[in-house]
NUSELUM-248774 format. One line per 4 residues: number of its first residue (from 1); for each residue x, y, z of C-alpha. Coordinates in steps of 0.25 Angstrom, whole numbers, always signed. Layout:
BEGIN
NUM = X:Y:Z | ...;
***
This chain:
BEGIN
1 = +0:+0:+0 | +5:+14:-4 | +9:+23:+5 | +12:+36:-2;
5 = -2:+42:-2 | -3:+44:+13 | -6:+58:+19 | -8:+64:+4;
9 = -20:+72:+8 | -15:+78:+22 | -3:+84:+14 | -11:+94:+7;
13 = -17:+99:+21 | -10:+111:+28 | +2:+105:+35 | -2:+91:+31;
17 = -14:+90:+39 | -6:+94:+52 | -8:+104:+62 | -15:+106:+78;
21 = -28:+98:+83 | -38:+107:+86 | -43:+96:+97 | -28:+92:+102;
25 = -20:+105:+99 | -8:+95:+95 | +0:+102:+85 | +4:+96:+70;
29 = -4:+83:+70 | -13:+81:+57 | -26:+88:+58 | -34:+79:+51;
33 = -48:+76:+55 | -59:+83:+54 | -69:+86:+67 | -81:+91:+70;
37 = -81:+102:+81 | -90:+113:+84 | -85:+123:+75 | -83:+113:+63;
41 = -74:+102:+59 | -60:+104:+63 | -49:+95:+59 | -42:+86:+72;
45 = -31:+76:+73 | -33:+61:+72 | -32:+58:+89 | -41:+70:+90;
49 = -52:+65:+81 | -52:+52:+87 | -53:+57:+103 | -65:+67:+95;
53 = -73:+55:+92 | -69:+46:+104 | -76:+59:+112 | -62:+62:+119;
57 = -61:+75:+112 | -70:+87:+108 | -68:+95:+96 | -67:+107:+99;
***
C-alpha cells in the first residue's frame, strides 16, 4: 500500500493545519475538527474532540 499521499490536503491549510485548541489552549498541534459551540462551529484538536463527545469537556 502507498504511502506517498498521506497528509495531502492539511498541506494546503494555513500552517498545515496546525495551531492553538480553543478548548485545550495547547499551542502547534493540528486543528482539525470541527465542533459545534455556541457561537458556531469551531475547529478542536483530535483529544479535545474526543473528551467533547465522552461529556468530559464543554466547547466553549
Amino acid at each position: 500500500m502507498a504511502k506517498a499521499h498521506r497528509g495531502k490536503g492539511i498541506r494546503e491549510l494555513v500552517s498545515r493545519g496546525r495551531g492553538e485548541c480553543p478548548v485545550c489552549k495547547r499551542s502547534n498541534v493540528k486543528i482539525l475538527y470541527e465542533q459545534e459551540a455556541e457561537e458556531g462551529k469551531i475547529k478542536v484538536c483530535k483529544t479535545c474532540r474526543a473528551a467533547i463527545k465522552h461529556g468530559k469537556k464543554k466547547a466553549s
